[in-house]
mmCIF file as gemmi writes it, N, C-alpha and C atoms, coordinates in Angstrom:
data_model
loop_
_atom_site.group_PDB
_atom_site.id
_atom_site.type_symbol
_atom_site.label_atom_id
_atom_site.label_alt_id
_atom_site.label_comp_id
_atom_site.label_asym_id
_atom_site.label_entity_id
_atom_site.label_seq_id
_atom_site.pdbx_PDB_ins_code
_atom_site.Cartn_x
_atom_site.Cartn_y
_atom_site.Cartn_z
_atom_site.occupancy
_atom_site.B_iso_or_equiv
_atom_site.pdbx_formal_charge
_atom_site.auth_seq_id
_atom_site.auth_asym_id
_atom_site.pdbx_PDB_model_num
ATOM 1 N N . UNK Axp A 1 ? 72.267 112.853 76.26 1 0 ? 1 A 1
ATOM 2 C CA . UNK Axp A 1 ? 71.759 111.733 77.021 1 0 ? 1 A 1
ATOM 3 C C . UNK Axp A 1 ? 70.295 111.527 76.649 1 0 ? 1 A 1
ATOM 4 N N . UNK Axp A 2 ? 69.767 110.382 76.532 1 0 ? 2 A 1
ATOM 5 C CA . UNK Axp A 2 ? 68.404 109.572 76.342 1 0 ? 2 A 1
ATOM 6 C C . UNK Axp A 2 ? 68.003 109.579 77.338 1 0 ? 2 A 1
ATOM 7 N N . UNK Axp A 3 ? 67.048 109.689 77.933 1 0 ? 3 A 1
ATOM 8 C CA . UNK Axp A 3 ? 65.917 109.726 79.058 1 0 ? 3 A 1
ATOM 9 C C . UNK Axp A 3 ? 64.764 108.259 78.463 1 0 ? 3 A 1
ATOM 10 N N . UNK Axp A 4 ? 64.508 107.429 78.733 1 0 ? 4 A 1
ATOM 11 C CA . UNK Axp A 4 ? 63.386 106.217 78.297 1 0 ? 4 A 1
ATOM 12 C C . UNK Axp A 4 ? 62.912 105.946 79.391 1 0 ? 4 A 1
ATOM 13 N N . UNK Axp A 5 ? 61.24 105.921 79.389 1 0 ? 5 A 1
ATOM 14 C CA . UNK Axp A 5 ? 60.769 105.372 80.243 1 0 ? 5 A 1
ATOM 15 C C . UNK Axp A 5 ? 60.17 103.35 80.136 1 0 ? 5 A 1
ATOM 16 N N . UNK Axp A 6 ? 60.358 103.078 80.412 1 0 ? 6 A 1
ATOM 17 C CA . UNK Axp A 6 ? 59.769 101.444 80.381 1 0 ? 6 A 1
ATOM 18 C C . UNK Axp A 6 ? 59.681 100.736 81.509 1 0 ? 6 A 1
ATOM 19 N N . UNK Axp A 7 ? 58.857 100.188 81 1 0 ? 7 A 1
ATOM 20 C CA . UNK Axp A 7 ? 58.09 98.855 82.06 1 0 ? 7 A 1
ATOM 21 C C . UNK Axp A 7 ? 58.737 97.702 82.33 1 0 ? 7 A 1
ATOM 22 N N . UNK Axp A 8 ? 58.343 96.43 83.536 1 0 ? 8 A 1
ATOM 23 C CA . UNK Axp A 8 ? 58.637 95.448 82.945 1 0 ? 8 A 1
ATOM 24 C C . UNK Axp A 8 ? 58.585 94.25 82.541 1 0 ? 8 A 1
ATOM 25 N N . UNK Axp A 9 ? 59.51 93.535 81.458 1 0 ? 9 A 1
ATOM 26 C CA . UNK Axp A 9 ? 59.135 93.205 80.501 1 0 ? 9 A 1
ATOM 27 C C . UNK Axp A 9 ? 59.975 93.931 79.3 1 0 ? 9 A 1
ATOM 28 N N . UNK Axp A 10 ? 59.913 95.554 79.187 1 0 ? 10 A 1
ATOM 29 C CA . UNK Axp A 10 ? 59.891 95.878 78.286 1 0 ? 10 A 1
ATOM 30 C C . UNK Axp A 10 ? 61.557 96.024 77.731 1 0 ? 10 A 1
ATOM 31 N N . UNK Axp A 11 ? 61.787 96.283 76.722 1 0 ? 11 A 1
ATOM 32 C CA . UNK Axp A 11 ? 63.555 96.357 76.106 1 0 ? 11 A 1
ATOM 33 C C . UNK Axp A 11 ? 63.807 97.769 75.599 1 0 ? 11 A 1
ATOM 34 N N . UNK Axp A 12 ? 65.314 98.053 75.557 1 0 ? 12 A 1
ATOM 35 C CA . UNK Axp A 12 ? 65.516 99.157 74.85 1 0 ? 12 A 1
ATOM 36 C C . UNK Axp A 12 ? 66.797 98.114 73.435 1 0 ? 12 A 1
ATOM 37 N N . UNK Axp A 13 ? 66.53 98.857 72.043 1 0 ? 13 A 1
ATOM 38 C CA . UNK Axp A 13 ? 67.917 98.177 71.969 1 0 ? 13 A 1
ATOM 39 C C . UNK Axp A 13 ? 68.799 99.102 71.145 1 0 ? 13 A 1
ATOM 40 N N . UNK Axp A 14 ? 70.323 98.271 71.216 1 0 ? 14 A 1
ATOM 41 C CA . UNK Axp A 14 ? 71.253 99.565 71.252 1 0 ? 14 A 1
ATOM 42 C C . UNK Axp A 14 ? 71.867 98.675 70.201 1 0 ? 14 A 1
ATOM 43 N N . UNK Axp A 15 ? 71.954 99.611 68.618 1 0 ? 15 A 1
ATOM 44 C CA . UNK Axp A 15 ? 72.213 99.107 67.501 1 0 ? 15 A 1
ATOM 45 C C . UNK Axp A 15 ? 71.196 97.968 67.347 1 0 ? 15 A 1
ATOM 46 N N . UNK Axp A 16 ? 72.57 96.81 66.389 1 0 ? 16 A 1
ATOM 47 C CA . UNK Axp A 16 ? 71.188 95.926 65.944 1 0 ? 16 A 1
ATOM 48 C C . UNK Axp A 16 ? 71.718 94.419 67.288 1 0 ? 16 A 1
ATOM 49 N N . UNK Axp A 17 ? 72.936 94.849 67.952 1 0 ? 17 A 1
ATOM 50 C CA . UNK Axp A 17 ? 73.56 93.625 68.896 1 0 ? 17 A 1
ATOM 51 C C . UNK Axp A 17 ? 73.096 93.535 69.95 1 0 ? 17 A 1
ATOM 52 N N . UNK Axp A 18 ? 72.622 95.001 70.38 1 0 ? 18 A 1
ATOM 53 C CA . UNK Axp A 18 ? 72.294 94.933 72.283 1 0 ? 18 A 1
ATOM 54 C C . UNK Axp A 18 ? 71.268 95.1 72.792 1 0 ? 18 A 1
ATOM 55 N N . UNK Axp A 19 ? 70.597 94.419 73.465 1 0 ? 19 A 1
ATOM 56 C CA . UNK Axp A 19 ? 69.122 94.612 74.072 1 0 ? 19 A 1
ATOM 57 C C . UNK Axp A 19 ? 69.343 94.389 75.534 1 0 ? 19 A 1
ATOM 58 N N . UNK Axp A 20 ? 68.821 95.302 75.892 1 0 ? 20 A 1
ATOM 59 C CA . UNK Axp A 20 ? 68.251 95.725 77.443 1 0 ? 20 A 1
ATOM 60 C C . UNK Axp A 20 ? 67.27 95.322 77.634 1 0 ? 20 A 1
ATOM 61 N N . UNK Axp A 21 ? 66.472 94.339 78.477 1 0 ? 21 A 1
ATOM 62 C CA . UNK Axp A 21 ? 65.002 94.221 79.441 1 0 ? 21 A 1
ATOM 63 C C . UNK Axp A 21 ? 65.418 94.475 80.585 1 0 ? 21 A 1
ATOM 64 N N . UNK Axp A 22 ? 63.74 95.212 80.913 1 0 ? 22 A 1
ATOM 65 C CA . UNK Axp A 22 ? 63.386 95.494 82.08 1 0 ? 22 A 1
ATOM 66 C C . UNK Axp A 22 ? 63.533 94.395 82.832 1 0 ? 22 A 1
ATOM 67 N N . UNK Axp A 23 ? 63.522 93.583 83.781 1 0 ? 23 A 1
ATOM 68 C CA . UNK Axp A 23 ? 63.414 92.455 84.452 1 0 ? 23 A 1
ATOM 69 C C . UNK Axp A 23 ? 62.345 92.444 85.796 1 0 ? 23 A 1
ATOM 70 N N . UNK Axp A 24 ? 62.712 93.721 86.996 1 0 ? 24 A 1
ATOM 71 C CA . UNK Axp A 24 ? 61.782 93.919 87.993 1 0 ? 24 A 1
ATOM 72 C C . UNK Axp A 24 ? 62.162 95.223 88.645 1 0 ? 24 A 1
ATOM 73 N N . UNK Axp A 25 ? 61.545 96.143 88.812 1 0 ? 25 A 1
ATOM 74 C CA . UNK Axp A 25 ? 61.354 97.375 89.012 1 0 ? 25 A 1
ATOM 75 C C . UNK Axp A 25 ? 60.715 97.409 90.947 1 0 ? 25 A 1
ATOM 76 N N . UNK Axp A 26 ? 61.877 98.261 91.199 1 0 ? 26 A 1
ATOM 77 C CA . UNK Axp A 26 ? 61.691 97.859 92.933 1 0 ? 26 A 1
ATOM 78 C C . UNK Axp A 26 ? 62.092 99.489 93.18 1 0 ? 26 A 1
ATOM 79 N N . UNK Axp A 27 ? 61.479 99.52 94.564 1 0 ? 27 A 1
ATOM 80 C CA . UNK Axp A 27 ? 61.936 100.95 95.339 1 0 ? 27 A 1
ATOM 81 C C . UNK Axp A 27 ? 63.074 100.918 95.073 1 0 ? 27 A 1
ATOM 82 N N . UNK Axp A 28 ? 64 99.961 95.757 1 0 ? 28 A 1
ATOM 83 C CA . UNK Axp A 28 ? 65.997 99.829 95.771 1 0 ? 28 A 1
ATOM 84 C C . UNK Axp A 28 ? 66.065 99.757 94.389 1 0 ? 28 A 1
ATOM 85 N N . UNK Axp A 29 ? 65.384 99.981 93.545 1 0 ? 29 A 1
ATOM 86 C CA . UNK Axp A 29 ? 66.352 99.953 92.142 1 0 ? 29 A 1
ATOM 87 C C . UNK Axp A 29 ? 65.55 98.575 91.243 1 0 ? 29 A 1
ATOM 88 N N . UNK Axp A 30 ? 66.294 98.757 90.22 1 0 ? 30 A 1
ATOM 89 C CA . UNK Axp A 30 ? 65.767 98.34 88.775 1 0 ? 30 A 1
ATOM 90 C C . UNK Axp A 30 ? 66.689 96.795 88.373 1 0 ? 30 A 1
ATOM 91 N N . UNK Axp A 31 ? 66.188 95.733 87.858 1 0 ? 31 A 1
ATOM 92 C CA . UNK Axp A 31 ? 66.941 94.9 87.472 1 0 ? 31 A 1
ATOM 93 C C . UNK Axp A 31 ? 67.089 94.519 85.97 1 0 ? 31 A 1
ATOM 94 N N . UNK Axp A 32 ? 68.064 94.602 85.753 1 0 ? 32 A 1
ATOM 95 C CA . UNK Axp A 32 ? 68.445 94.844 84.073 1 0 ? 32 A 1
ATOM 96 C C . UNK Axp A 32 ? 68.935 93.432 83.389 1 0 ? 32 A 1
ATOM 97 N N . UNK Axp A 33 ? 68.609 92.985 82.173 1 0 ? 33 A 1
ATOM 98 C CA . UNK Axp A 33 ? 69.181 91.758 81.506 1 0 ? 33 A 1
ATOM 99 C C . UNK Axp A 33 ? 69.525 92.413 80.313 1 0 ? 33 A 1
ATOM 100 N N . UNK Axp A 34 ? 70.679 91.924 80.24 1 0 ? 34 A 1
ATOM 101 C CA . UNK Axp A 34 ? 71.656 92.706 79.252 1 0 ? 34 A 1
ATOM 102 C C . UNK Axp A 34 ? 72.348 91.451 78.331 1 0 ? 34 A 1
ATOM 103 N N . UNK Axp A 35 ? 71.734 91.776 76.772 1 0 ? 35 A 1
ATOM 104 C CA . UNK Axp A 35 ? 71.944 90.73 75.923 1 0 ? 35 A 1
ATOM 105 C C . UNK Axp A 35 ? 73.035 91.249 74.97 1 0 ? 35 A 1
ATOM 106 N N . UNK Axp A 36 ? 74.039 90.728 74.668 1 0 ? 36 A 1
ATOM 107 C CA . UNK Axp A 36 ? 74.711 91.612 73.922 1 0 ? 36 A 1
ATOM 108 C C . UNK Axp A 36 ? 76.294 90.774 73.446 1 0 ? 36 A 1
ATOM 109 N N . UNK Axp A 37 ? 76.954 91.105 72.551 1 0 ? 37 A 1
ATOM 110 C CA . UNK Axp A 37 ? 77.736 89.792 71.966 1 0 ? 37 A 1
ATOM 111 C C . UNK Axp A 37 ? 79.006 89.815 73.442 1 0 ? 37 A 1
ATOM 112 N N . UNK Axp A 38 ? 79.749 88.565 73.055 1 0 ? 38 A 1
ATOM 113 C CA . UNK Axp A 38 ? 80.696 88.315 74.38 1 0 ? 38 A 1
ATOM 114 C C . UNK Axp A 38 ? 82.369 89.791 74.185 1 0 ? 38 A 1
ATOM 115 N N . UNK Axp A 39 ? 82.143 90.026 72.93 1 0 ? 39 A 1
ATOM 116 C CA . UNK Axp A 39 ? 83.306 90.935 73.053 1 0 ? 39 A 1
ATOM 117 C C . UNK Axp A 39 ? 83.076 91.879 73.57 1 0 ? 39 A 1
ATOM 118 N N . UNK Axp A 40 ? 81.867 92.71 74.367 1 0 ? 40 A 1
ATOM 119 C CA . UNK Axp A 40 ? 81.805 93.636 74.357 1 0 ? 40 A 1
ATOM 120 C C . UNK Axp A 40 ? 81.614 93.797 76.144 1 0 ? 40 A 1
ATOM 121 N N . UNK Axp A 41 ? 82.426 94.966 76.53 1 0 ? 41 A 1
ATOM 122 C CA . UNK Axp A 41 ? 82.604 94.79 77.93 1 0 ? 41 A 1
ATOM 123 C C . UNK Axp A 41 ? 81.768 95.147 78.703 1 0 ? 41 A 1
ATOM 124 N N . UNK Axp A 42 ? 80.832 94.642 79.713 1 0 ? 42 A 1
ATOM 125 C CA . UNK Axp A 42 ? 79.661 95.469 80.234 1 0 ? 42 A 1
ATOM 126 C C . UNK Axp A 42 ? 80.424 95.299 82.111 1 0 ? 42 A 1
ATOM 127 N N . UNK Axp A 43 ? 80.221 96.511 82.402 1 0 ? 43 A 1
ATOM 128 C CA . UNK Axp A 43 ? 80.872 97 84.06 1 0 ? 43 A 1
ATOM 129 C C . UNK Axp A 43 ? 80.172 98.131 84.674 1 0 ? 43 A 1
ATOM 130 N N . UNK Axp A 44 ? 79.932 97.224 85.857 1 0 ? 44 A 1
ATOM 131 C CA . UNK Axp A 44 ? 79.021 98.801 86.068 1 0 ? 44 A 1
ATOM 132 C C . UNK Axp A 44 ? 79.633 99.368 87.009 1 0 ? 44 A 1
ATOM 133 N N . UNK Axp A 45 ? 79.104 101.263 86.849 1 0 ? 45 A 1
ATOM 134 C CA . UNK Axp A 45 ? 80.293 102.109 86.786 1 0 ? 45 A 1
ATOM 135 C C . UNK Axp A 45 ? 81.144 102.397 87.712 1 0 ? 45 A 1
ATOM 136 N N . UNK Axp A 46 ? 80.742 101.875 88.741 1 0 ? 46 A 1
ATOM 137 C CA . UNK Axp A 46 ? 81.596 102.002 90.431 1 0 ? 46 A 1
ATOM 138 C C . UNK Axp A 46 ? 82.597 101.071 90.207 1 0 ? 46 A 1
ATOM 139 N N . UNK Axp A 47 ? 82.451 99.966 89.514 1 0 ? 47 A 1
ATOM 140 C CA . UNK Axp A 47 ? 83.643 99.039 89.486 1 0 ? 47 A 1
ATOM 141 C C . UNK Axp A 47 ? 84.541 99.59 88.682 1 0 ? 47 A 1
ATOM 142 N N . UNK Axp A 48 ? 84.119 100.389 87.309 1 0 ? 48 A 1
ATOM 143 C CA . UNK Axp A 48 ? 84.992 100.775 86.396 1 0 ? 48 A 1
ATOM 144 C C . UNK Axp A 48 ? 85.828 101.974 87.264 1 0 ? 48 A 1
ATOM 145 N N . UNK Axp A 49 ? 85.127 102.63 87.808 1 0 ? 49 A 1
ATOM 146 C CA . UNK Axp A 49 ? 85.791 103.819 88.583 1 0 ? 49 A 1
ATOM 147 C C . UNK Axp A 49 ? 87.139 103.7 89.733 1 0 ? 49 A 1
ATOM 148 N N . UNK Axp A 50 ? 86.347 102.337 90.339 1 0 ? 50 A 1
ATOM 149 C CA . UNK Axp A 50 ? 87.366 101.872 91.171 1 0 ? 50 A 1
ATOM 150 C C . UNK Axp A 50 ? 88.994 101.446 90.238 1 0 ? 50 A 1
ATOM 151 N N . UNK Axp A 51 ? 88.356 100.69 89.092 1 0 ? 51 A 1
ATOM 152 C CA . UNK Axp A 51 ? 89.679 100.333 88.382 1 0 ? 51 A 1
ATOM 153 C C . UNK Axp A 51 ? 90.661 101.189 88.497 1 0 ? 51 A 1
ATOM 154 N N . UNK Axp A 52 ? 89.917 102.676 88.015 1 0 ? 52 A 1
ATOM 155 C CA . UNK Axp A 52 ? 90.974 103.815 87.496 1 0 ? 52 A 1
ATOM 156 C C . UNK Axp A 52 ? 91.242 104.17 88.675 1 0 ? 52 A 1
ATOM 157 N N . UNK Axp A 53 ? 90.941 104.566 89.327 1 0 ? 53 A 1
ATOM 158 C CA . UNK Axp A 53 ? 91.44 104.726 91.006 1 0 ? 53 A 1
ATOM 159 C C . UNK Axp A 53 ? 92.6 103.807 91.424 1 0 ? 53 A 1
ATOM 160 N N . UNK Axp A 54 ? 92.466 102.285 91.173 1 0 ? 54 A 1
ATOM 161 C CA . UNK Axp A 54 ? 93.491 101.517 91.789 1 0 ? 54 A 1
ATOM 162 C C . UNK Axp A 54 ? 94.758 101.791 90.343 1 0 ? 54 A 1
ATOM 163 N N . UNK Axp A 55 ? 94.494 101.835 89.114 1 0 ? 55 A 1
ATOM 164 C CA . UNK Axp A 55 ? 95.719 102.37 88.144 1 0 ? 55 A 1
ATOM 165 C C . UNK Axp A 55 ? 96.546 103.693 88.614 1 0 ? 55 A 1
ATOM 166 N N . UNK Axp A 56 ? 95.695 104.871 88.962 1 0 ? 56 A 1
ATOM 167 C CA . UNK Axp A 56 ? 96.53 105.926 89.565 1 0 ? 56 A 1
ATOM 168 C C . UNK Axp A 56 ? 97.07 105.64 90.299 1 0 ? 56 A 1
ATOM 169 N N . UNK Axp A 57 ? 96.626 105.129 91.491 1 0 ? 57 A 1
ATOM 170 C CA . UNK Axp A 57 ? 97.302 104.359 92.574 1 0 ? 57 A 1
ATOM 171 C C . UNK Axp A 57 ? 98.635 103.816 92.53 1 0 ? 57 A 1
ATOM 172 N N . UNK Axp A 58 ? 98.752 103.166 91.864 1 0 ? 58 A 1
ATOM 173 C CA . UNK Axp A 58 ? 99.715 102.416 91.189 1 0 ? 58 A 1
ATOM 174 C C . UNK Axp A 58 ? 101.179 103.278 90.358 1 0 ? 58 A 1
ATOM 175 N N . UNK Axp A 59 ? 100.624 104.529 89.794 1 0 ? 59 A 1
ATOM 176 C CA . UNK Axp A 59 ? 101.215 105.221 89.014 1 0 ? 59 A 1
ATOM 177 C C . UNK Axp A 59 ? 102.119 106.287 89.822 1 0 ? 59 A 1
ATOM 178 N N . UNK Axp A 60 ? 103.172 106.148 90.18 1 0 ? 60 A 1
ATOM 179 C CA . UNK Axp A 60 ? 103.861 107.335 90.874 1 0 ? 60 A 1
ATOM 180 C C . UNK Axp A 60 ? 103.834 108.633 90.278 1 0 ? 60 A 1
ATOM 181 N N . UNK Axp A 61 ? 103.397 109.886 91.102 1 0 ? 61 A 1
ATOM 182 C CA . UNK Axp A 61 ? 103.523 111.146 90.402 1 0 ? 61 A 1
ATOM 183 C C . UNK Axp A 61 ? 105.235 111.175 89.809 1 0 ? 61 A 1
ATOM 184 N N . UNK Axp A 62 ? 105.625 111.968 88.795 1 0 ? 62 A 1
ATOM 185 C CA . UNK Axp A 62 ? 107.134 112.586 88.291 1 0 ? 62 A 1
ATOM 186 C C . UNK Axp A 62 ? 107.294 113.527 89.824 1 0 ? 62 A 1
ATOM 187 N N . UNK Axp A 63 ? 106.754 114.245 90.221 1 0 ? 63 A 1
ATOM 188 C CA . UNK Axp A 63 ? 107.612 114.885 91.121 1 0 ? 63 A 1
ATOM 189 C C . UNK Axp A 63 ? 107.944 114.144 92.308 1 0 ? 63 A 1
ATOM 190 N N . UNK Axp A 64 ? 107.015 113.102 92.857 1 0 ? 64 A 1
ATOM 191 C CA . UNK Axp A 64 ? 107.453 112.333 93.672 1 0 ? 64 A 1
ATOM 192 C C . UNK Axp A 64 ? 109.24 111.397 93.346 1 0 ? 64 A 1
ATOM 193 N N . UNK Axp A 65 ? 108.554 111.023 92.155 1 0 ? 65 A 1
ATOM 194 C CA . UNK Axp A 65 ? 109.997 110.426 91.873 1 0 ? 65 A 1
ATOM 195 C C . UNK Axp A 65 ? 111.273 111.216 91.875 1 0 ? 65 A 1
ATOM 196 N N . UNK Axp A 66 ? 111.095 112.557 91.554 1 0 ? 66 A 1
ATOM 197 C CA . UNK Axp A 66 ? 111.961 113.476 91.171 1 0 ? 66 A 1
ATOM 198 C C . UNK Axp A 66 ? 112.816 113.201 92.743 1 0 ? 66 A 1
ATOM 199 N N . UNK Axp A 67 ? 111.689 113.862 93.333 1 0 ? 67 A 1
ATOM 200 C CA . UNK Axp A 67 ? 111.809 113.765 94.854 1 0 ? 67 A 1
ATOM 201 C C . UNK Axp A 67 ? 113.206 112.583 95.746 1 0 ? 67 A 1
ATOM 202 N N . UNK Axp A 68 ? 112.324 111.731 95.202 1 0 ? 68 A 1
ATOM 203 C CA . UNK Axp A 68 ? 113.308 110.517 95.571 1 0 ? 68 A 1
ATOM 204 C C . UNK Axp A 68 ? 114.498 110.539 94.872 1 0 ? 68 A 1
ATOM 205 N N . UNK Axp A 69 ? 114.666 110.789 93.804 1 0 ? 69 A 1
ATOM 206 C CA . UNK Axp A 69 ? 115.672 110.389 93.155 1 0 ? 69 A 1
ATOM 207 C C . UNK Axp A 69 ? 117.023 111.233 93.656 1 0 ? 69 A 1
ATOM 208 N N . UNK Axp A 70 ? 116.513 112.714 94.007 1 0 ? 70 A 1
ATOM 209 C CA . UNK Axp A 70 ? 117.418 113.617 94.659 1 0 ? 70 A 1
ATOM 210 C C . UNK Axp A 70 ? 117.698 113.213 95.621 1 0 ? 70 A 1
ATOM 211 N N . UNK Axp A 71 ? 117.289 112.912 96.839 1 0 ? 71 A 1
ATOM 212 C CA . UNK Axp A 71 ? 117.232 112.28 98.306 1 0 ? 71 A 1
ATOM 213 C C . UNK Axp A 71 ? 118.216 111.296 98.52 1 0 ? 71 A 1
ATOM 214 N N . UNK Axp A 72 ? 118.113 110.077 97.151 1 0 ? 72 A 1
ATOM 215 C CA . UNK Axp A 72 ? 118.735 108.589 97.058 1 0 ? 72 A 1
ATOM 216 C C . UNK Axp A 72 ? 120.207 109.325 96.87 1 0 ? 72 A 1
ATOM 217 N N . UNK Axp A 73 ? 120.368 110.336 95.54 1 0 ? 73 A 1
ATOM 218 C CA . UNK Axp A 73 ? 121.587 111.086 95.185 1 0 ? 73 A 1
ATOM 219 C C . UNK Axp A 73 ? 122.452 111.521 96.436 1 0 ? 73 A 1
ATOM 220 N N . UNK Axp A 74 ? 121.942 112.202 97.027 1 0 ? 74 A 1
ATOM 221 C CA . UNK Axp A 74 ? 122.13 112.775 98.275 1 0 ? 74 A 1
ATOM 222 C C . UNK Axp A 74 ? 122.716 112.285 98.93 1 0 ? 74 A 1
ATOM 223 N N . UNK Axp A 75 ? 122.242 111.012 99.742 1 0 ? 75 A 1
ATOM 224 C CA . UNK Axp A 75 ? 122.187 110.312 100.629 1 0 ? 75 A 1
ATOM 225 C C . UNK Axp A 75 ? 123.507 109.568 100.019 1 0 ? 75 A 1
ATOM 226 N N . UNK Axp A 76 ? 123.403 109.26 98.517 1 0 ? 76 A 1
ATOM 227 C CA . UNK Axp A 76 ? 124.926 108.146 97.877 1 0 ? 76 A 1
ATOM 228 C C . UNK Axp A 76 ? 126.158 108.998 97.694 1 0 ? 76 A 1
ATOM 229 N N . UNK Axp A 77 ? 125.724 110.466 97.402 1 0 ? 77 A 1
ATOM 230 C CA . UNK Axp A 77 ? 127.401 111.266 97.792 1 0 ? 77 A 1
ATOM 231 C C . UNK Axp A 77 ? 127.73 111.253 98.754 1 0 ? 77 A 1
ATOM 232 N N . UNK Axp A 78 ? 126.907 111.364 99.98 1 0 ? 78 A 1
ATOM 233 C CA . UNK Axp A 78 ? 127.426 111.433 101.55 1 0 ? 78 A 1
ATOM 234 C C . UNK Axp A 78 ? 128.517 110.067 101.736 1 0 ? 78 A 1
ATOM 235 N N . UNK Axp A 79 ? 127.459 109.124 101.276 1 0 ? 79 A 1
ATOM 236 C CA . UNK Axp A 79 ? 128.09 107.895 101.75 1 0 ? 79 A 1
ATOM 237 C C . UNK Axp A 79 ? 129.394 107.558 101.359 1 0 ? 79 A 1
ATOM 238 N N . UNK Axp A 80 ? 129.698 107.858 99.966 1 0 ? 80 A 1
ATOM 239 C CA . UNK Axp A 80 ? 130.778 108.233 99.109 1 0 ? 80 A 1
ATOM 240 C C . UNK Axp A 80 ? 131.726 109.122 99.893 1 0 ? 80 A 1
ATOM 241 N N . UNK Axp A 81 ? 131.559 109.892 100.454 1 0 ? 81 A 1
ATOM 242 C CA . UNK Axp A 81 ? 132.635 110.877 101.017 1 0 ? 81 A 1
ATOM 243 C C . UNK Axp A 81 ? 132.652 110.415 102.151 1 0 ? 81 A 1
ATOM 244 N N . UNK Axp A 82 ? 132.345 109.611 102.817 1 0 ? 82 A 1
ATOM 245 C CA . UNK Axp A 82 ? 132.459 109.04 104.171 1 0 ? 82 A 1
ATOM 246 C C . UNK Axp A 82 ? 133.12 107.777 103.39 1 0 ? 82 A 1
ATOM 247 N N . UNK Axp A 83 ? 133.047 107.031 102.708 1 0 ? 83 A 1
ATOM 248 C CA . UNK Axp A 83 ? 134.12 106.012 102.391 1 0 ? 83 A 1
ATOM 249 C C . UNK Axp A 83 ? 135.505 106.336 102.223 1 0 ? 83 A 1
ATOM 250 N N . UNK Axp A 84 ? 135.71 107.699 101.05 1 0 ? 84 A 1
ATOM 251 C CA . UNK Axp A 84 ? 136.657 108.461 101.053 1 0 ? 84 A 1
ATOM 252 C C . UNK Axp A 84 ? 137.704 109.013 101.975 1 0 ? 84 A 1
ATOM 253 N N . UNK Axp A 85 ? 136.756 109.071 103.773 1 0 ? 85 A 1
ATOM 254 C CA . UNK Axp A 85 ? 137.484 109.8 104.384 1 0 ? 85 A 1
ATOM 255 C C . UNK Axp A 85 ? 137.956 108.719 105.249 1 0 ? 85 A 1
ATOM 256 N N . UNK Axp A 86 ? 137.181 107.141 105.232 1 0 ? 86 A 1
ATOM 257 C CA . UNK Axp A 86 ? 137.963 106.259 106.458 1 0 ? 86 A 1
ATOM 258 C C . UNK Axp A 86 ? 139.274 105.768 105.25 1 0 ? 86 A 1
């Protein structure tokens, strides 16, 4: 990791595409202008985090499913042998 100190006004730049200025420097935090071509994705990191949070989310564990899948089994032989027996 890079540690930079700057003012503002001042830029950092990243390769020959991306430049960072300082913009205004406050107790609550720093304001950043971020120049840089349109393909390239800029997110800042609580949102990115949240993403992956709502994808797991989304993603059923295998044993859960396992889970279910035995249960559903279960539950469709019973029913099966109760059709069988009326």
């Amino acid at each position: 990791m890079l540690i930079l100190r700057r003012k503002k006004n001042e830029s950092i730049l990243i390769g020959d595409n991306i430049r960072i200025t300082i913009i205004e420097c406050a107790s609550d935090g720093v304001r950043l202008a971020i120049d840089a071509p349109k393909q390239i994705s800029i997110l800042r990191e609580e949102l990115s985090e949240a993403e992956k949070t709502n994808k797991t989310a989304l993603t059923p564990d295998i044993d859960s499913v396992r889970m279910f899948q035995s249960i559903f089994k279960q539950k469709r032989m019973e029913s099966d042998k109760t059709e069988k027996e009326d």
